[in-house]
N, C-alpha and C positions, 0 to 999 in steps of 0.2 A: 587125507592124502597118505597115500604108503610111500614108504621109501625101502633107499636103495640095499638092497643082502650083499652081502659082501660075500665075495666066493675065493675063497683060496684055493691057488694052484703051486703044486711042491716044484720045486725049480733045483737040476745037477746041482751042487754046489760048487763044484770043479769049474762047471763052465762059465758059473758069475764070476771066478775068480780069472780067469780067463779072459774075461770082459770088461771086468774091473777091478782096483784092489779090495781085499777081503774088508768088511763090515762089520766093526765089534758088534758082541752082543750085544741086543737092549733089553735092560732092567726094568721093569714098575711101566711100563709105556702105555698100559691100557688105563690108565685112570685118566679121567678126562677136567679139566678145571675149563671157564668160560674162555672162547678163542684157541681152545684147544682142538685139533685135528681128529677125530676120530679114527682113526690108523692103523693099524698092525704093523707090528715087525717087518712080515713078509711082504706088506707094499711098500713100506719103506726102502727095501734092499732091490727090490725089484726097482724102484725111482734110482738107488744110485747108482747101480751097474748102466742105467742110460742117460747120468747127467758127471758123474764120475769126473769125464775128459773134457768139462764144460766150462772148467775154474776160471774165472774172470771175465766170461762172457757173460752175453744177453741171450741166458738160457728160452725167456719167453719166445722170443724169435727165431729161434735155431732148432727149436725143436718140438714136436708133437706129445702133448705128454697124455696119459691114459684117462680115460673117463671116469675113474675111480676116484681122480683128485678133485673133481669139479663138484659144483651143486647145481641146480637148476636154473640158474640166471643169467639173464647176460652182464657184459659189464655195463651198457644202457641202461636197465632197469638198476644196475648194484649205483650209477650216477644219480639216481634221480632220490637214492635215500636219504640225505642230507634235508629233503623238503619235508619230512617229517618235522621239522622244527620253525618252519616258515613265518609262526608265527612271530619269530625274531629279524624277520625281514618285513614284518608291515611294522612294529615299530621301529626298525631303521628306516624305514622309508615316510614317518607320520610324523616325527617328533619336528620342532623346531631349535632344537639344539646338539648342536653341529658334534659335540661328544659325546651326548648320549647316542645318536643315532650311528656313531662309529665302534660305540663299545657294542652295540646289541650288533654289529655286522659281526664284530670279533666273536661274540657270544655264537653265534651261528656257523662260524666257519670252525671256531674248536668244537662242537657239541658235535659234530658230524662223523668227529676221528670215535667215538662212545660207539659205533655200531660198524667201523669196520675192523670189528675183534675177528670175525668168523676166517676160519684161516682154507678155508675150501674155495677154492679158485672158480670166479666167474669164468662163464665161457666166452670167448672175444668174438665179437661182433663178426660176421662177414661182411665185407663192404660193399653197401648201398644198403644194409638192416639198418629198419626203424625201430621207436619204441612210441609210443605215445600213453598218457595218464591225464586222465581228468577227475579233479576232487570232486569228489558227489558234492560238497556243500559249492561249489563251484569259485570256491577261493585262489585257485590256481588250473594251471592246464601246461603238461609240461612235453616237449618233444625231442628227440632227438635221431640224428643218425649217424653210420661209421659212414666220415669221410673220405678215409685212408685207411690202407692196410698196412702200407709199408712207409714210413711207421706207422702203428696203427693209434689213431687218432678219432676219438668219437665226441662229439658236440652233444648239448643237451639246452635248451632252450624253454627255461619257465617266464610265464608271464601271471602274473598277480594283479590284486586292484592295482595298486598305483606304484607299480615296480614289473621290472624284466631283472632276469639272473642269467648270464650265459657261461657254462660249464664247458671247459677242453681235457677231456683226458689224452694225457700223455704223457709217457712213463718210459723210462731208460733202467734196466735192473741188468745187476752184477753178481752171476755166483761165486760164492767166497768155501765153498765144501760144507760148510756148517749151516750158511747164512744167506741168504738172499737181498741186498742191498738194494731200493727200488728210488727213482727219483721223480717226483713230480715235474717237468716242464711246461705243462698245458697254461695255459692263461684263464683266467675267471673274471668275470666280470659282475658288477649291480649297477643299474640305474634308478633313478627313481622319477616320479610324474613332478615331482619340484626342481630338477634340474641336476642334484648329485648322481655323480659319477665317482662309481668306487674300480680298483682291481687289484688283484693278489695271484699269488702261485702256492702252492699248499706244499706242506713241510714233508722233507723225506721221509721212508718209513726201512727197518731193518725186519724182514723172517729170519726167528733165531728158532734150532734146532729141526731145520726142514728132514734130520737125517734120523738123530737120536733124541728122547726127549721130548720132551712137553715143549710145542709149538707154540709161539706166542708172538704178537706183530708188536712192536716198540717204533714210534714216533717221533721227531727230534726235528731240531732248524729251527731257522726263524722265517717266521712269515707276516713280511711290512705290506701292509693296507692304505692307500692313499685314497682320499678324496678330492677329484681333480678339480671339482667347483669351489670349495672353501679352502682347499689346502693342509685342513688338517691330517693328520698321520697317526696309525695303530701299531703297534711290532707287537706280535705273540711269538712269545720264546718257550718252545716246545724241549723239555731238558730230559738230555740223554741219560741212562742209567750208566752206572760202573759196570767193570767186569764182571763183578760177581752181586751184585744189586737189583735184578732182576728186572721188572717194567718199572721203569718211573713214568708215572703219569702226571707229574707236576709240567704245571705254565705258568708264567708267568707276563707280565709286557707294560708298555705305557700306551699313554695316549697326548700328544704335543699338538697344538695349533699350529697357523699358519707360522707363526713369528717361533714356531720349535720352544715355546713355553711350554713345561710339562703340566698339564691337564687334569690326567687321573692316571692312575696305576690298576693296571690287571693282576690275577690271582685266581687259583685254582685246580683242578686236575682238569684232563681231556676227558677223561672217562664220566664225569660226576657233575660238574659245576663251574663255572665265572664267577667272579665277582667285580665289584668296580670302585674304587675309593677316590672319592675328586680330591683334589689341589686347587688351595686356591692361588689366590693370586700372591701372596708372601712365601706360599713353599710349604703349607703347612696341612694335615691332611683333616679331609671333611668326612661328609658322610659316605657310608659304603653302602652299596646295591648289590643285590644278585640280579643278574642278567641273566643267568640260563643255570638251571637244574634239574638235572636228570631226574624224572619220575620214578616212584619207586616199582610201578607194575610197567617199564620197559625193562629191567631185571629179570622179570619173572620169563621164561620159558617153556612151554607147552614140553614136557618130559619126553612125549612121543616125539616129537619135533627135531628128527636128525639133526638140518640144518640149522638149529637153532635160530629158527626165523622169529620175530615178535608179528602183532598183528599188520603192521605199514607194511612191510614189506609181504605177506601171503597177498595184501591188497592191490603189492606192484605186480603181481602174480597173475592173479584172475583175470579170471575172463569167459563171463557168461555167453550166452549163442546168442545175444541180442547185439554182441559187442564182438565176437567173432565174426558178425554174417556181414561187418562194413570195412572190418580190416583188411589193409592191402597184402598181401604174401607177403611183404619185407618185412614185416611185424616180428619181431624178435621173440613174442609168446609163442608163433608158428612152425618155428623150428622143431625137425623132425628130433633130434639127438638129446637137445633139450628135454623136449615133453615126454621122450620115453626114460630118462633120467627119473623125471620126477615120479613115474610112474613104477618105480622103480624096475626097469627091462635095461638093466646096466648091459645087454648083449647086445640090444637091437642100438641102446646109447652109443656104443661103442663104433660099432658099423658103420653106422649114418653118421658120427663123427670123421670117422677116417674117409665114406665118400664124399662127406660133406667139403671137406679138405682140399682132398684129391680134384676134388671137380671146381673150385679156387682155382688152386693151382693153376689149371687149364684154362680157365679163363683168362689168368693176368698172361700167359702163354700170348696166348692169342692177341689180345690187345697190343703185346707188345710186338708181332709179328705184325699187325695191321697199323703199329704206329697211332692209335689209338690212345689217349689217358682218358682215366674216369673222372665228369663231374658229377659234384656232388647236386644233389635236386634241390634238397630242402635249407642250405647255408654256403654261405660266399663267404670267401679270406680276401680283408681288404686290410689297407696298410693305417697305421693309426700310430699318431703321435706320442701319445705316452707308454702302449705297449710292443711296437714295431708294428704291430698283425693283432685284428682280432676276428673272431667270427660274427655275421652277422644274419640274422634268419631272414634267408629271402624265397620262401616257397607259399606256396597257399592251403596247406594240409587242415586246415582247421574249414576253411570255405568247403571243400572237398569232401571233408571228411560229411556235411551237414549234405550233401546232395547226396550220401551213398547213403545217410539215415533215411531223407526223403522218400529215395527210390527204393529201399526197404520197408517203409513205409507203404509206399505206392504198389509193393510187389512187382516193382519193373527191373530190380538189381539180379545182374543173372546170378544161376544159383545150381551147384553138380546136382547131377540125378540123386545122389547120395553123398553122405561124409564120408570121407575115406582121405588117407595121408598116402600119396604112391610112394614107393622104393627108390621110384626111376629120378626125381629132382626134386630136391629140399628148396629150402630159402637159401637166398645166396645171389640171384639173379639182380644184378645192379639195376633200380627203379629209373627207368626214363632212357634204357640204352636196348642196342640191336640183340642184345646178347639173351634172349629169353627163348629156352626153349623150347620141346615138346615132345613127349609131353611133360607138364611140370607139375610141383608138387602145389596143390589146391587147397584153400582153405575155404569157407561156402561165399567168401568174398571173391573167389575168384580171380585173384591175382592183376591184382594194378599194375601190369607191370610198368606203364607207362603214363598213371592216372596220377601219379605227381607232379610232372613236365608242364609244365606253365603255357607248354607250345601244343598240349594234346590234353584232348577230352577222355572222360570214362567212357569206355566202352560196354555198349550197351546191347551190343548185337547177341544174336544168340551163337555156341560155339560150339562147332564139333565134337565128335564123338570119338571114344576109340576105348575097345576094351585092353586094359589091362589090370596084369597082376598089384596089387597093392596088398599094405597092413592096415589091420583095423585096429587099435587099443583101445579094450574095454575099459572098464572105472578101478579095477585093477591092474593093469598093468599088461595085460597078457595080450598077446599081439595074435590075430587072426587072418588070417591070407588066405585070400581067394580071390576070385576073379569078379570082375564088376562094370560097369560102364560107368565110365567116368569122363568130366567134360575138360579138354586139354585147349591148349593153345597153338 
């Protein structure tokens, strides 16, 4: 993969200061340590003349920021990284002892905070965008979609042998001039094929130096885990650094039974390792276990590798033509803005970001002109006793998914004259609503737009025609325009 060149452009100085107040210099800002931004000065200065006037809001929502900040992922795919470590969800879900199977859940939900160092901002979902991932070894299969936009709220739904995990991102962030305060609200969920029922909310997180300085994401809170079938209970106490202390990566926690007996005690960094030390029954401490330690070749990163991705994630990436020619348009790898990011075409990224936006916007216009809300296809919010509300996966994407292999298989799945990504409409089109339109942008799946709706079939007919202008990206990046026949809706 190549990536992104970075292109400076010299900007009045008078007029930033016009626009905001003036920006000390920054010092040393190009050396880079792990979780650290890649950045220049001048994007820097450029970011705060346009969040400046932004101080104590919820900058993510208020405003469009440049494609320069982002990396090539959504935040669908940036949810589903945490199951790099899953193997700590089949022994919480194997074991017949009610503490160990609660420490390796803890082990799991802190090992997850170890790889959201990278400080390059996923792209946020548009809503009714899917993700879907299936382990080659076939130990899990995980899916997800944005429910919501406003707030924006995205579901992710794994199933394993004998366990489901259901993931909610949702986040509340505050700028602070220096800082960016971010809060987890989303609920999480595990079940298991024996009967426990676990759930958690994941600990806040601080961006320190978004302006000046070495970028670095700092962790903190506490985050209590309950088991609603046994009773027993986890707290991982995630501890804040001082002012001038830099990341602390220390945790701490316990682990109490039904009767709030302390159990075992937690210990460790988020970035590095768990450990687990029982109690017995007089108060006195027994053996200790590691439950989760970072590998030493998930450290290692490919030098070329702007993003600093390790191998799980290029894997949440991919996506060969045998696996492109079943997915539906919503597919979050499909996005036009995205894939020319990764390819590094930061101009055409940018573009297709801001129509991609724009052409949002108008839609939630409209729905609300028509009185209209969107549901979601693939998950339903029901009420639930111990968390008010949880999501629950009620779609058929995994049956569906095995009829578009079939019929690719069969060579009955329609398919464009050619590959080609059009200008005219990215992804974005809510799956299973009126709202689709033509022509749209095509992946050789031909756009499900409504091949998730539980109340309609794939469409199998063959489609129209119409030439228009589109872009082609080659294996480098480079985008080619001309005209072609392509099949619309």
């Amino acid at each position: 993969m190549s990536f992104l060149r970075r292109h400076h452009k010299k900007k009045d100085d008078k007029q930033e200061q016009d626009v905001a107040p003036p920006l000390p210099q920054e010092t040393n800002s190009s050396s880079t340590v792990e979780g650290e931004i890649d950045s220049t000065a001048d994007d820097r200065r450029k970011l705060w003349t346009k969040i400046s006037g932004l101080v104590g809001k919820d900058i993510v929502s208020m405003m469009s920021l440049p494609v320069s900040l982002f990396e090539p992922v959504s935040v669908l795919q940036s949810m589903c990284e945490p199951l790099r470590n899953a193997p700590l969800l089949d022994r919480a879900a194997g074991g017949r002892d009610p503490v160990e199977n609660i420490a390796y859940l803890a082990g799991f939900i802190t090992s997850l905070y170890a790889y959201y160092v990278r400080t390059k901002k996923p792209f946020n979902p548009l809503l009714g965008e899917t993700y879907e991932y299936e382990r080659k070894n076939g130990d899990y299969k995980i899916i997800a979609e944005q429910v919501s936009h406003h707030p924006p709220i995205g579901v992710a739904y794994t199933t394993g042998q004998n366990w489901t995990l259901c993931q909610e991102s949702k986040i509340e962030t505050k700028f602070w001039g220096a800082t960016v305060d971010v809060a987890s609200v989303g609920s999480n969920s595990f079940e298991t094929s024996s009967g426990d029922s676990y759930s958690w909310k994941s600990p806040s997180a601080c961006l320190h130096n978004i302006i000046l300085g070495k970028i670095y994401i700092e962790y903190f809170g506490t985050v209590p885990i309950r088991n609603m079938r046994t009773g027993h209970t986890a707290t991982i106490n995630f501890k804040k650094a001082g002012w001038f202390g830099g990341v602390n990566h220390e945790i701490n926690g316990e682990i109490r039974d039904k009767d709030n007996v302390l159990r075992a005690v937690l210990k460790g960094k988020w970035n590095d390792h768990v450990t687990m030390t029982r109690i017995d029954d007089r108060g006195a401490k027994g053996a200790t276990t590691t439950i989760w330690q970072r590998p030493d070749s998930s450290l290692e990163f490919d030098k070329t590798n702007k993003w600093k991705w390790d191998r799980y994630l290029e894997e949440l990436t991919e996506m060969d033509d045998e696996l492109e020619a079943i997915l539906p348009t919503t597919d979050a790898r499909l996005r036009e803005d995205l894939r020319a990011l990764a390819v590094n075409n930061i101009k055409l990224a940018g573009k297709e970001k801001t129509r991609i936006e724009e052409k949002e916007r108008q839609k939630r216009r409209d729905r609300d002109a028509q009185g209209k809300k969107f549901t979601p296809q693939l998950f339903k919010k029901v009420q639930d006793e111990q968390q008010e509300y949880k999501w629950v996966y009620a779609g058929n994407y995994w049956e569906e998914k095995e009829q578009r292999k079939q019929q690719a298989k069969d060579k009955t799945l329609p398919r464009p004259l050619k590959k080609s990504y059009t200008l005219g409409d990215s992804l974005g089109s809510s799956i299973g609503t009126p709202e689709l339109d033509s022509p749209k942008f095509h992946s050789p799946a031909l756009g499900l737009g409504g091949g998730l709706n539980n109340s309609q079939t794939l469409r199998n007919a063959p489609r129209p025609v119409q030439e228009t202008e589109h872009v082609q990206l080659d294996r480098s990046g480079n985008s080619i325009r001309h005209s072609d026949v392509v099949v619309v809706q």
